[in-house]
N, CA, C and O atoms as a GROMACS GRO file, in nm:
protein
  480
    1UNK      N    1   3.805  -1.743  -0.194
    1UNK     CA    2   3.852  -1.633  -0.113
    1UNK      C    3   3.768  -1.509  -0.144
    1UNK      O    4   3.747  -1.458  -0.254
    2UNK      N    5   3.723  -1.471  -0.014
    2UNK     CA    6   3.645  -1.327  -0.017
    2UNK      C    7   3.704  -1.219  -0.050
    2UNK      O    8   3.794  -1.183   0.026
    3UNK      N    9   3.675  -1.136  -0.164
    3UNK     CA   10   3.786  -1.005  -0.217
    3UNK      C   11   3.726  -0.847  -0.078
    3UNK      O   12   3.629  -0.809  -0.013
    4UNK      N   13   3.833  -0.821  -0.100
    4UNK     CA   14   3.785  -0.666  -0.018
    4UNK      C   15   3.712  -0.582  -0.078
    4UNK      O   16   3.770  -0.535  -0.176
    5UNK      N   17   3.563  -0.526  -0.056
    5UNK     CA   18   3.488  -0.473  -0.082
    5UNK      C   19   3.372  -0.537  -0.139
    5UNK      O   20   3.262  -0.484  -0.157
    6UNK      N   21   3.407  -0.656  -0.167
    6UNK     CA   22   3.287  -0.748  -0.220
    6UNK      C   23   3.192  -0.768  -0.143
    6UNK      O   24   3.211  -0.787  -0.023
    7UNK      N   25   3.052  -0.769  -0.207
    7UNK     CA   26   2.921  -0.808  -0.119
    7UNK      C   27   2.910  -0.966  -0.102
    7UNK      O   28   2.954  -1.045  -0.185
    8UNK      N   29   2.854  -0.998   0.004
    8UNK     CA   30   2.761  -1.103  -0.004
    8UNK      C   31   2.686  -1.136  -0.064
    8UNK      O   32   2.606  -1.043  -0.075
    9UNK      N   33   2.632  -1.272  -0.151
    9UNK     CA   34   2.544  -1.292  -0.216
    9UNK      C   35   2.455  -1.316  -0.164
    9UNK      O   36   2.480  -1.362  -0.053
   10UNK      N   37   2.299  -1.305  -0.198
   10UNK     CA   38   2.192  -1.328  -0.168
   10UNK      C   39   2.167  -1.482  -0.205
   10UNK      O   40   2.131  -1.568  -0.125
   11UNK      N   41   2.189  -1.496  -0.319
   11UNK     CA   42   2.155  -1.630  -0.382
   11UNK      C   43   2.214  -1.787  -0.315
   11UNK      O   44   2.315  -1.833  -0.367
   12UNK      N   45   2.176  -1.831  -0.251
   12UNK     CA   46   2.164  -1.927  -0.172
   12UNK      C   47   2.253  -2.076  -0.270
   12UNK      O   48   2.219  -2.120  -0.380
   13UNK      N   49   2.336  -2.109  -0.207
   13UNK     CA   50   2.415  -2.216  -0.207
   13UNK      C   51   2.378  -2.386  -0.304
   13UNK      O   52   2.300  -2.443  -0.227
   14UNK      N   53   2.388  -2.433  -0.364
   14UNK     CA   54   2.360  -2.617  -0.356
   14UNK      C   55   2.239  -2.611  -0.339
   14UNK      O   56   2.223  -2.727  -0.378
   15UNK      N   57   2.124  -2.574  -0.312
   15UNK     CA   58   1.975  -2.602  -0.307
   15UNK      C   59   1.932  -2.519  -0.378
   15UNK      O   60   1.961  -2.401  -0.394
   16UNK      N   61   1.806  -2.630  -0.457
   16UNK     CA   62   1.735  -2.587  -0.599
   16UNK      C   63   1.618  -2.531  -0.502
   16UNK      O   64   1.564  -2.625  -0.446
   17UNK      N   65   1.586  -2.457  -0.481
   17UNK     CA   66   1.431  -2.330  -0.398
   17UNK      C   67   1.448  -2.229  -0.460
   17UNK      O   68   1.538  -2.196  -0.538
   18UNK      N   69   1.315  -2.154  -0.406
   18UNK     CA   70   1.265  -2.058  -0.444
   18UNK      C   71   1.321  -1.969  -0.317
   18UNK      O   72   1.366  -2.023  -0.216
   19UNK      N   73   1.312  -1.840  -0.332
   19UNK     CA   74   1.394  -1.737  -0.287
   19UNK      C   75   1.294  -1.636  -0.297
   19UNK      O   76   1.228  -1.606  -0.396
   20UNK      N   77   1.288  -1.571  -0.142
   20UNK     CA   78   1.170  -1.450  -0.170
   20UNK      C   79   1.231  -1.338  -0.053
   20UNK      O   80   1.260  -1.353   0.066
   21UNK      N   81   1.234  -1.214  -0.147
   21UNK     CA   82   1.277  -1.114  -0.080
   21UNK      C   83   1.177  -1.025  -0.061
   21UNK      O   84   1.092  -1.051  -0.147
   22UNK      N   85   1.140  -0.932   0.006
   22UNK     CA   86   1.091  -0.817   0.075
   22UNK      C   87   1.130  -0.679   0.054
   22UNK      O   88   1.209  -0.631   0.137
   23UNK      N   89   1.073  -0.578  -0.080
   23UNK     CA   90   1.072  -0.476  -0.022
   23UNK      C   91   0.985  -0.329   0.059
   23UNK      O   92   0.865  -0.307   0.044
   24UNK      N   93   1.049  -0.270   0.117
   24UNK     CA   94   0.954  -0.263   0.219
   24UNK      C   95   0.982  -0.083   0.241
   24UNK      O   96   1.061  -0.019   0.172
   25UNK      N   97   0.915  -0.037   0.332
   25UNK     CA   98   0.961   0.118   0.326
   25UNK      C   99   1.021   0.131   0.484
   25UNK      O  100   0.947   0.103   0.578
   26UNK      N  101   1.170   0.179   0.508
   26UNK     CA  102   1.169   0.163   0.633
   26UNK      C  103   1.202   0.337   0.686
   26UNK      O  104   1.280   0.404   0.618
   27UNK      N  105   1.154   0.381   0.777
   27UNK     CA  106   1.100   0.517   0.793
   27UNK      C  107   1.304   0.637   0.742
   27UNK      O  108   1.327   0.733   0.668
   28UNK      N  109   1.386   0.560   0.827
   28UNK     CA  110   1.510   0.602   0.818
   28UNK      C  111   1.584   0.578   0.711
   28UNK      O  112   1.671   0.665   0.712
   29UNK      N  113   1.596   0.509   0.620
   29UNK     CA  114   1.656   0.501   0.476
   29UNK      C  115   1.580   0.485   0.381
   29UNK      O  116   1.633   0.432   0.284
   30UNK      N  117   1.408   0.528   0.367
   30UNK     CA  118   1.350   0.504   0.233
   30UNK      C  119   1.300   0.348   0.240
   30UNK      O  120   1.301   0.261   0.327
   31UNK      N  121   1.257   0.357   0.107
   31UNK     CA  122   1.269   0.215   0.023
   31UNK      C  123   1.351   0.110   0.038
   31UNK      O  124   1.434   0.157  -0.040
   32UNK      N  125   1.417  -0.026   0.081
   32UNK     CA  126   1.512  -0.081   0.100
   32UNK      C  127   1.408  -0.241   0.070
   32UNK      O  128   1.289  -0.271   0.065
   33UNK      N  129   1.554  -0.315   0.056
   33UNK     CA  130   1.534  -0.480   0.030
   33UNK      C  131   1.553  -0.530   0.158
   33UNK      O  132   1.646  -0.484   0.223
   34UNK      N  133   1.480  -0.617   0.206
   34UNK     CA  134   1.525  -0.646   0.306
   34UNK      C  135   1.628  -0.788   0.307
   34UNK      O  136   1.631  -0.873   0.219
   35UNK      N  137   1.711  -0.783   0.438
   35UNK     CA  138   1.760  -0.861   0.468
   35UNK      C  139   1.720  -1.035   0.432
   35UNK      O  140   1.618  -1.074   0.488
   36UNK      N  141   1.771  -1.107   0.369
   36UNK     CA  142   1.708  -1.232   0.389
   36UNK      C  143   1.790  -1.339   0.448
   36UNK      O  144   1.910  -1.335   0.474
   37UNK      N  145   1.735  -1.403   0.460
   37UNK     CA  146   1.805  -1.547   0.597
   37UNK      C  147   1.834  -1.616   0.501
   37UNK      O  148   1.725  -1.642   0.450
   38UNK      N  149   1.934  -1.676   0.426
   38UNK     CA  150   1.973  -1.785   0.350
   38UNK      C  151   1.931  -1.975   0.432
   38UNK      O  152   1.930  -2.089   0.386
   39UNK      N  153   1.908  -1.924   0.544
   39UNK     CA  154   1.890  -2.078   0.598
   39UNK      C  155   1.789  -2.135   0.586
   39UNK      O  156   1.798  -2.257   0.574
   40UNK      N  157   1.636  -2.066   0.583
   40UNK     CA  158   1.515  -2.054   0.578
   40UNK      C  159   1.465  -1.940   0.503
   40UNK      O  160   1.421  -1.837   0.554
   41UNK      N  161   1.478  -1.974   0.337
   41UNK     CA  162   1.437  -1.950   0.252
   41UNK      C  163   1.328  -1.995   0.202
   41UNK      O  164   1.310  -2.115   0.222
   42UNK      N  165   1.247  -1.938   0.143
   42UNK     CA  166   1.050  -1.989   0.098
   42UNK      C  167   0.953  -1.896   0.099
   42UNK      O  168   0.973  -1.776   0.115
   43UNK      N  169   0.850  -1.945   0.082
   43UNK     CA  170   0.748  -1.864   0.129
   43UNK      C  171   0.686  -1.859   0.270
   43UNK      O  172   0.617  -1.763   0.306
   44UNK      N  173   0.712  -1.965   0.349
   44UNK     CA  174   0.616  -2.018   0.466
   44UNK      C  175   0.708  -1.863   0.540
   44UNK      O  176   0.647  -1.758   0.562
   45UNK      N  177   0.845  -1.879   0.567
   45UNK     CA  178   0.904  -1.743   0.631
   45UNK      C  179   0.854  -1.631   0.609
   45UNK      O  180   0.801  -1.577   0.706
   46UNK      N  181   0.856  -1.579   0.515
   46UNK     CA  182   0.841  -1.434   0.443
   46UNK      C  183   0.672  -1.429   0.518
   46UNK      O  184   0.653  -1.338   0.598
   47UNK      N  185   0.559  -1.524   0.491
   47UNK     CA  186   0.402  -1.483   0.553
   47UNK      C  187   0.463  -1.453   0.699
   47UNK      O  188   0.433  -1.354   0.764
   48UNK      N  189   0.527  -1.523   0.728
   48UNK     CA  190   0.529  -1.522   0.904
   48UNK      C  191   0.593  -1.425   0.933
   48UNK      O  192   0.520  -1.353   1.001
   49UNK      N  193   0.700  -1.375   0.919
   49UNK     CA  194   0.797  -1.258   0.921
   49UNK      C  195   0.649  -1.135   0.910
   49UNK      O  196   0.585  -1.090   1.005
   50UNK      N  197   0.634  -1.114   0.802
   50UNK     CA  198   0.505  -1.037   0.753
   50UNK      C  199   0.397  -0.994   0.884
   50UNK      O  200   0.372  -0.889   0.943
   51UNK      N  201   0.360  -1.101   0.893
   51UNK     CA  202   0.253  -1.110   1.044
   51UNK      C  203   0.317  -1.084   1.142
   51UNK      O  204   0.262  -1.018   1.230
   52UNK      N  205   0.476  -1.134   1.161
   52UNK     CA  206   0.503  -1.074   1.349
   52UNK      C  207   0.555  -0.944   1.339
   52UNK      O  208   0.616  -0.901   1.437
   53UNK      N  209   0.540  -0.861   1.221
   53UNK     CA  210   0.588  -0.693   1.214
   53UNK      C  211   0.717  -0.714   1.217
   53UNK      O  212   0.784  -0.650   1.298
   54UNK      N  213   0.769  -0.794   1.142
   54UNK     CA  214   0.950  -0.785   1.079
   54UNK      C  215   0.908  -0.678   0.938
   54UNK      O  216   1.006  -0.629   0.883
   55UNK      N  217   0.806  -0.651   0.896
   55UNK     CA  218   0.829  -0.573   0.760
   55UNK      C  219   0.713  -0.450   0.801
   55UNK      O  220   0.606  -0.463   0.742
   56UNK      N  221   0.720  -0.356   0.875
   56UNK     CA  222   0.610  -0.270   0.906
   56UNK      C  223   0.536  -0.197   0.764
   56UNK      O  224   0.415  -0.177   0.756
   57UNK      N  225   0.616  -0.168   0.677
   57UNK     CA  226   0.531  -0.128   0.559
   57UNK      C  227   0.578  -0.172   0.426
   57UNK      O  228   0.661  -0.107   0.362
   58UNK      N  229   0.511  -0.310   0.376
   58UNK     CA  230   0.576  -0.406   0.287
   58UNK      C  231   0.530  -0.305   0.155
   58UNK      O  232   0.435  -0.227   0.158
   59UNK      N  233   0.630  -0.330   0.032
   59UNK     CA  234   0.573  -0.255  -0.128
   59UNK      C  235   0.522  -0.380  -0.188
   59UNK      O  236   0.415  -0.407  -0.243
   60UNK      N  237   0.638  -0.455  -0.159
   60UNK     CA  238   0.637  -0.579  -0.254
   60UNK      C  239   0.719  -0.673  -0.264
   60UNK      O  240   0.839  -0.654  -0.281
   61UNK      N  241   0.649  -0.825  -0.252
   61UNK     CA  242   0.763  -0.945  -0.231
   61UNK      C  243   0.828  -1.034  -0.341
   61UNK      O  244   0.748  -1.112  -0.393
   62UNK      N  245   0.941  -1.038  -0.382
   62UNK     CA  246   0.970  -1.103  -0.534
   62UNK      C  247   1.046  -1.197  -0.469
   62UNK      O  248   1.133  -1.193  -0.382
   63UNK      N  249   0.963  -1.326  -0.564
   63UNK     CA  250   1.037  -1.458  -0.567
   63UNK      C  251   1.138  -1.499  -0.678
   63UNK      O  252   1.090  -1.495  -0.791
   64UNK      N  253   1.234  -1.527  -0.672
   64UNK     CA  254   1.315  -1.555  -0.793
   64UNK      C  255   1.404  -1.758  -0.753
   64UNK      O  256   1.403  -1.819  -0.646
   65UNK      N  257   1.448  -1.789  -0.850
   65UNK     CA  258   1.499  -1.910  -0.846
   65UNK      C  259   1.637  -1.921  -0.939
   65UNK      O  260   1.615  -1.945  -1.058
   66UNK      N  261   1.726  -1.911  -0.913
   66UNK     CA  262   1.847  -1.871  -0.991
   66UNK      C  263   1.909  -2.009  -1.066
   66UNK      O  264   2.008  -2.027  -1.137
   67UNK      N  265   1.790  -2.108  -1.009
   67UNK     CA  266   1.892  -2.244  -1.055
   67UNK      C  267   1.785  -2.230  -1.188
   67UNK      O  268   1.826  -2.175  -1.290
   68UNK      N  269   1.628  -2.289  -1.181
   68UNK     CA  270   1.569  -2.235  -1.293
   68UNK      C  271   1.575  -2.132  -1.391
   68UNK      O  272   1.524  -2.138  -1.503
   69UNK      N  273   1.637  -2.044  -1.345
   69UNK     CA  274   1.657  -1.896  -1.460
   69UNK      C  275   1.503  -1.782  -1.436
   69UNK      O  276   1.466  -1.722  -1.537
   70UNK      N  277   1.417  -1.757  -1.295
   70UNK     CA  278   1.316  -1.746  -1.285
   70UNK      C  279   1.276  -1.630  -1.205
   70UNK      O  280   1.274  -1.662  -1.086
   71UNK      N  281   1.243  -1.508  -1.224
   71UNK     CA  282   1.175  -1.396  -1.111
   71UNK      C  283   1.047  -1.380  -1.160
   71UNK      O  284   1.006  -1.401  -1.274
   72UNK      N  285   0.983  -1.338  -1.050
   72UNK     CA  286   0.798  -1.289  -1.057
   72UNK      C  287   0.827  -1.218  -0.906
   72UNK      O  288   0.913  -1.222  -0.817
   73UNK      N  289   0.680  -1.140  -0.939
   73UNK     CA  290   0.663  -1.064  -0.870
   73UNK      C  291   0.524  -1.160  -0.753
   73UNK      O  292   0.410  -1.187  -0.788
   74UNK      N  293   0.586  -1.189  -0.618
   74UNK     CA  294   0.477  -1.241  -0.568
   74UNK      C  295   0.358  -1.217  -0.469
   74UNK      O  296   0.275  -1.291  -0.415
   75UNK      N  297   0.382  -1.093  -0.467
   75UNK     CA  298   0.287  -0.989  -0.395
   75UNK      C  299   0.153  -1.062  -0.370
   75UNK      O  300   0.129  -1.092  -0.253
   76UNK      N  301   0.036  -1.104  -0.494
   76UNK     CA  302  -0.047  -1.124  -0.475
   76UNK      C  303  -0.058  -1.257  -0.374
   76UNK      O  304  -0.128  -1.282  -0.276
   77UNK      N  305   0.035  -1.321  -0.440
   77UNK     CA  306   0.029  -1.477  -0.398
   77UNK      C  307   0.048  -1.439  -0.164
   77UNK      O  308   0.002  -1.488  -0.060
   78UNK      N  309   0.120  -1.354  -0.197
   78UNK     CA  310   0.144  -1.332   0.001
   78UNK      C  311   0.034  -1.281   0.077
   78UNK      O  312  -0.019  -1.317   0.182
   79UNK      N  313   0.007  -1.163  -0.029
   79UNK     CA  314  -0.152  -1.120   0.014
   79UNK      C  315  -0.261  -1.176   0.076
   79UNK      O  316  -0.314  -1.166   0.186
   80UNK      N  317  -0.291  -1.267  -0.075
   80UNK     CA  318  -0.351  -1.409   0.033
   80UNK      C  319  -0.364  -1.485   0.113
   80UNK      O  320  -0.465  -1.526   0.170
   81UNK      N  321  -0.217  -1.520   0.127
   81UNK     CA  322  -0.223  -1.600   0.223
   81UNK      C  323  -0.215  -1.543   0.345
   81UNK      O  324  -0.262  -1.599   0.445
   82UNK      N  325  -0.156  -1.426   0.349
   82UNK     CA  326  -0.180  -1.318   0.432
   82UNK      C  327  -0.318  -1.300   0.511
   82UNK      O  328  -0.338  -1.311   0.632
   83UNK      N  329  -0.428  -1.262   0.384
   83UNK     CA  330  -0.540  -1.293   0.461
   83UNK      C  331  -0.612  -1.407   0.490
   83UNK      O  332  -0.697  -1.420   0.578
   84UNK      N  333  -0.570  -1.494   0.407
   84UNK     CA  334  -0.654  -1.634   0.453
   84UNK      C  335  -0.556  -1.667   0.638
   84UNK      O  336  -0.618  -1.658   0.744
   85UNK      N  337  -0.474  -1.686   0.634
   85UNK     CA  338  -0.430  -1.679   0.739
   85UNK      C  339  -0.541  -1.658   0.900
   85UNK      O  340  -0.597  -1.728   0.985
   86UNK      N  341  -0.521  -1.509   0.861
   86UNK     CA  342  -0.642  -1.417   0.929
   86UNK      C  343  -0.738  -1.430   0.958
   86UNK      O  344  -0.776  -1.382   1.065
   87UNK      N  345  -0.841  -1.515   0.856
   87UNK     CA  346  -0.953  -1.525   0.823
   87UNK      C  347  -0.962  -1.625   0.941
   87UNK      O  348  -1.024  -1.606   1.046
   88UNK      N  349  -0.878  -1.754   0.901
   88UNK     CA  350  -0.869  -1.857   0.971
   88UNK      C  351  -0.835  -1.841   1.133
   88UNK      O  352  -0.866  -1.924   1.218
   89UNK      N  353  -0.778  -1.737   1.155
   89UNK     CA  354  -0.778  -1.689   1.335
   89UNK      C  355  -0.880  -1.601   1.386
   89UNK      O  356  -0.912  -1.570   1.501
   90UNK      N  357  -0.922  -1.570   1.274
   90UNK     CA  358  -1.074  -1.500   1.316
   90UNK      C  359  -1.018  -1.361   1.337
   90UNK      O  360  -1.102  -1.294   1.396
   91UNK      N  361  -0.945  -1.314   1.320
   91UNK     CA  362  -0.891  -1.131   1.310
   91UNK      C  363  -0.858  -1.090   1.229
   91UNK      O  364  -0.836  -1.159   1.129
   92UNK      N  365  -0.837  -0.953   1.229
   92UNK     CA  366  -0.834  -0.855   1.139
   92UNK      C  367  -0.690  -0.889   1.087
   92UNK      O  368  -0.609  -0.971   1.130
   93UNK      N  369  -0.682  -0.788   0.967
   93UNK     CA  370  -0.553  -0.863   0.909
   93UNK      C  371  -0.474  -0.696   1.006
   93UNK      O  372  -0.524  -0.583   1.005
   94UNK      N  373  -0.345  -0.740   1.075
   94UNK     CA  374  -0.296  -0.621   1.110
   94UNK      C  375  -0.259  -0.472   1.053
   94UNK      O  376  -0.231  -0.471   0.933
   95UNK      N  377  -0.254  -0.349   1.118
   95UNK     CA  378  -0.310  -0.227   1.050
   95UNK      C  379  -0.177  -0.172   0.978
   95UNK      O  380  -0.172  -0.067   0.915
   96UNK      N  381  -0.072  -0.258   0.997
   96UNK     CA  382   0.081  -0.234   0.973
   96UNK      C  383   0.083  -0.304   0.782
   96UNK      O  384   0.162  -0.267   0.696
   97UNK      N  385  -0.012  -0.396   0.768
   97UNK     CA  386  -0.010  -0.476   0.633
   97UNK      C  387  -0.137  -0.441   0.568
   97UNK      O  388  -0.129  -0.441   0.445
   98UNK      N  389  -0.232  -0.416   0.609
   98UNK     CA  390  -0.387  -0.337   0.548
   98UNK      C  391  -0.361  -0.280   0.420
   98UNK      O  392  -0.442  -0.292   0.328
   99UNK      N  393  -0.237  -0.208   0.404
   99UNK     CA  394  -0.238  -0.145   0.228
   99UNK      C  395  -0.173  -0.228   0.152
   99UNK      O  396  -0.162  -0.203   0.032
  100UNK      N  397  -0.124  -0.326   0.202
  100UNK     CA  398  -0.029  -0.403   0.138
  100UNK      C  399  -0.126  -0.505   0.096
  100UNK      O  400  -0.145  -0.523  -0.024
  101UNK      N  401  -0.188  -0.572   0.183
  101UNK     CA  402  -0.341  -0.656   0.138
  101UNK      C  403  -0.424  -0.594   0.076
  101UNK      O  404  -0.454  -0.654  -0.027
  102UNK      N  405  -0.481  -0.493   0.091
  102UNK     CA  406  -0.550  -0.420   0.004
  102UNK      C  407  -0.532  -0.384  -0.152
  102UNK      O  408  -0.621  -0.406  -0.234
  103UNK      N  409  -0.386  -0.319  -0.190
  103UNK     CA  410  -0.325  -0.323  -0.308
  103UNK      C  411  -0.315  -0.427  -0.346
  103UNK      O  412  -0.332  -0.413  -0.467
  104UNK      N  413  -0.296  -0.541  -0.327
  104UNK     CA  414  -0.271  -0.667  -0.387
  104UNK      C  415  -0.392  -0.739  -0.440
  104UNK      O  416  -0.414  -0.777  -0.555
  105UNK      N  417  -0.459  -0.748  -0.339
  105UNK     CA  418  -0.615  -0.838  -0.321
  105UNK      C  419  -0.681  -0.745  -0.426
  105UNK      O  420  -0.717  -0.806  -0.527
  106UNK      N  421  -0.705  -0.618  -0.426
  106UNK     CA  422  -0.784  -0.551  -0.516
  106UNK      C  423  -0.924  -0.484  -0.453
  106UNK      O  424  -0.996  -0.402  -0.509
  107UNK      N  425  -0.939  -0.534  -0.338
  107UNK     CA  426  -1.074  -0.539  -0.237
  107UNK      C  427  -1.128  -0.433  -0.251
  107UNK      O  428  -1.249  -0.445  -0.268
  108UNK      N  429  -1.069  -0.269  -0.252
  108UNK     CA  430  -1.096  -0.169  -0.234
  108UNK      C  431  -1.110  -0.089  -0.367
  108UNK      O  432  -1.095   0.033  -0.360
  109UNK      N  433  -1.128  -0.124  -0.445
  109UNK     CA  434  -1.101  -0.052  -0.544
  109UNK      C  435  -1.219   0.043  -0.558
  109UNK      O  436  -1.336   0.009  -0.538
  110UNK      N  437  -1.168   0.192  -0.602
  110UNK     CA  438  -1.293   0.276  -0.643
  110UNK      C  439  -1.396   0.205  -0.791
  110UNK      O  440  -1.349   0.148  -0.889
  111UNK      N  441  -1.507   0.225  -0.769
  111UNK     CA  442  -1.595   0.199  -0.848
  111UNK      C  443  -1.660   0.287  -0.872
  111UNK      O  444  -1.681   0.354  -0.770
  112UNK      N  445  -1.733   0.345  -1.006
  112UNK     CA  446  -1.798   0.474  -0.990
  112UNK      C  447  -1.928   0.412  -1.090
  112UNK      O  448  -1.916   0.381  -1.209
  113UNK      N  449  -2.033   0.405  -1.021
  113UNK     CA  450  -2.117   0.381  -1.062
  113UNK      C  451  -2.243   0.445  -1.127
  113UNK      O  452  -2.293   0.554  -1.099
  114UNK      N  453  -2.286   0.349  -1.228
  114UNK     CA  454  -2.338   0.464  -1.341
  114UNK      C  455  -2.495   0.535  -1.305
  114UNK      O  456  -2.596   0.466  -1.318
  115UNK      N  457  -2.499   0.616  -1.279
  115UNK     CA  458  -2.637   0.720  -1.225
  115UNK      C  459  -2.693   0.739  -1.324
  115UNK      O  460  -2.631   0.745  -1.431
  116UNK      N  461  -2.830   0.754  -1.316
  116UNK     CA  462  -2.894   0.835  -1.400
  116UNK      C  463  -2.912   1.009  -1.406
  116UNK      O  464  -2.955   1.080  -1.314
  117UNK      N  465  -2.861   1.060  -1.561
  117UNK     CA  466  -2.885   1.172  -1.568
  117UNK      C  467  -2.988   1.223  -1.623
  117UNK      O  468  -3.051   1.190  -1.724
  118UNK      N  469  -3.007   1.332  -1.524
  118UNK     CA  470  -3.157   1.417  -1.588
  118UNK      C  471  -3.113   1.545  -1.672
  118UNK      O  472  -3.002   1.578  -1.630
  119UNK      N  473  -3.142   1.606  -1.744
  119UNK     CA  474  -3.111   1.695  -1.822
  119UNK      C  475  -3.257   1.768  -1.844
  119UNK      O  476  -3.344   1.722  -1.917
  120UNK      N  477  -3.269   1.903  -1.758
  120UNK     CA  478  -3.392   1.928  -1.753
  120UNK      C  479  -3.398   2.050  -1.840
  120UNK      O  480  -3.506   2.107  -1.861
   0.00000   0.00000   0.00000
């Protein structure tokens, strides 16, 4: 029996999976977790969600497994596939996920490279 005021759990029922949530910046409340679908839980959702602009400005995606005892942070791992994805359709990765691939992948990073000084 459901108590009054009690939340819903996130943590998904009788099946041993992995579990990946989304947080994301949404313009009207900040920072927030997003919603997740208990029915279609994984990773294959969360890339696709990602790509059809269900998450317009992702921070970061954490996978956890509650039957294992298990969280990580899986940002990089989405990134990728994020852009391999892309790569593989021959387009740009969309301009809504660009910092989110970027921060992750590492692609951009400043480099300051060493010059020669004259001291005259």
């Amino acid at each position: 029996m459901r108590m009054a005021g009690s939340v819903p759990s996130i943590v998904p029922h009788g099946d041993e999976h992995d579990v990946y949530i989304v947080e994301h910046h949404c313009f009207e409340h900040g920072r927030i977790w997003a919603e997740v679908n208990s029915e279609t839980p994984g990773f294959e959702p969360v890339v696709t969600d990602l790509l059809s602009g269900q998450y317009t400005d992702p921070i970061r995606v954490v996978a956890f497994n509650v039957t294992e005892g298990w969280c990580r942070d899986a940002s990089a791992d989405v990134a990728h596939e994020l852009r391999r994805r892309c790569d593989l359709q021959l387009r740009d990765i969309p301009f809504f996920l660009q910092d989110f691939v970027d921060r992750y992948e590492g692609r951009y990073r400043d480099v300051q490279l060493p010059l020669p000084m004259r001291l005259y």
